[in-house]
Each structure stands twice: as structure tokens, then as C-alpha cells.
C-alpha angles and dihedrals in degrees: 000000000000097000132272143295133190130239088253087062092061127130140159110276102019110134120218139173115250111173089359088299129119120249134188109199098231088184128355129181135197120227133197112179121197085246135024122024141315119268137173125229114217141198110197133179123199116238092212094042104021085227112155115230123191099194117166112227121202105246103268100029119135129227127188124261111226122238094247134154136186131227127187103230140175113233096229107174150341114233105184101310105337123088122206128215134190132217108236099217098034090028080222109161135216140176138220134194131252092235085049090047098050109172105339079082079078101065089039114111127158112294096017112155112220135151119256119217112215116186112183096358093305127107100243108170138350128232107221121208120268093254129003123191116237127186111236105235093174138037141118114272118261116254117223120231090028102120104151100156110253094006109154139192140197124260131176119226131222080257091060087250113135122215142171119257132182112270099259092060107113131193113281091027110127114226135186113243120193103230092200105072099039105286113307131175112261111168136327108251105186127005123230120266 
């Protein structure tokens, strides 16, 4: 453990050891009641889980801070379900499984940087891009003269994901797809052919 840090110190997105096991605060909130003391309500996601807590904390208590560090990596390839990743300066590499990965694997395609969480020496989960751009390899085509407002249709992505897309989107098109909210269609950056 890193050291510790107090519930004032709070903030969205701090990770802390809780059990011997590494947090991120995903929401926190202060709270001052007319009697009694003051406590903070938590919402907390493990790093090696991915769980969700919402322990309430006496104002001033201290929680550990977890020995992590933080690697900027290239996703390379996927062998079974473990997906390997490069360092960029040391070219070291390191996997991680498909169960630790959960859904950022689809948003994963080959050169993909992405930074890499170790916590005691071991990779334990992997921070995507805002936005990567996937080309669509499978999807109905459009049909034209359907222009119901907001309609929207499936398509597969080179990373086997499916999404839904507006109704003009075609196979071999590329799209931007927001990797923070589960993978949602953002813009279609270049058209097939």
C-alpha cells in the first residue's frame, strides 16, 4: 500500500484499497446531518471485479491508497482468452484475461493504445480510448427512401460487437464508436469503397 488518504480528500475517479483490494470511487457525496456526525456515501468499483460497494465512511476516516501504476501500452492480439499488450518504450509485454477485460475487448483491435493498470506488480485492467474507430462487416443493407427519423439498425464490427447504427450505414464503412457508455455510435468517419 502507497500510503493513505482521508475522506475529505475524495474525488471521482481516485482509486483506494479497501480489504487489500483496489477501488476506483465511481460517485461520492458529503454529508452533513442536522445531528450526529458527518459521513461520506460512496459508490465504489473494484479494479480486479469490476463489483460496485457503496460503503459509508465517517467523515475523517482514512483508506489506503493502492500501489498502482500505470503503463501506456498497444493492444497487439487476442490467443484464446488472453490478450496480450506491448509497452511502447521496453516493448515488454503482458496479458490479460477475457473475464478481467470485460467489455472494453470490444473496442480492442489490433494497435490500440490504451493504458494499462498494474496493481502489485500484475496487469489488472486496461483504460480504452474515448472513442475508437471500427470498421462495420456486417449489417443489412439501407433502404432508400426509409427515412423514418432516428430509425436505427444492427451492424457487426471487425471486433465481432454489434451496435446500432442509423439506417444509411453500409458494410465496410468505418464508425466512431464512444467506448465509455458501452459502446454507442457516435459518427461515420469514412464510407466503404
Amino acid at each position: 500500500m502507497a500510503g493513505f488518504v482521508d475522506t475529505s480528500e475524495f474525488r471521482n475517479g481516485l482509486k483506494i484499497e479497501i480489504d487489500g483490494e483496489p477501488f476506483v470511487i465511481e460517485y461520492f457525496q458529503h454529508v452533513k446531518p442536522g445531528k450526529g456526525s458527518a459521513f461520506v456515501r460512496t459508490k465504489i468499483r473494484s479494479l480486479l471485479s469490476g463489483r460496485m460497494l457503496e460503503p459509508t465512511m465517517k467523515s475523517g476516516d482514512k483508506v489506503g491508497v493502492p500501489d498502482i501504476e500505470q503503463k501506456d501500452m498497444e493492444y497487439l492480439y487476442n490467443s484464446g482468452d488472453e490478450y496480450y499488450f506491448m509497452e511502447k518504450k521496453t516493448f515488454e509485454q503482458t496479458f490479460i484475461t477475457e473475464k478481467v477485460l470485460g467489455d472494453a475487448k470490444n473496442f480492442l483491435k489490433e494497435n490500440t493504445p490504451v493504458e494499462v493498470l498494474y496493481w502489485n506488480g500484475k496487469a489488472i485492467s486496461v483504460g480504452l480510448p474515448n472513442s475508437v474507430d471500427l470498421k462495420v462487416v456486417k449489417c443489412d443493407p439501407g433502404v432508400r427512401g426509409d427515412t423514418v427519423s432516428g430509425a436505427m439498425k444492427p451492424a457487426t464490427l471487425e471486433t465481432g460487437f454489434t451496435v446500432n447504427v442509423p439506417l444509411f450505414i453500409n458494410e465496410g464503412d468505418v464508425l466512431k464508436i464512444d467506448t465509455r457508455e458501452g459502446g454507442k455510435y457516435l459518427t461515420r468517419v469514412a464510407t466503404a469503397g
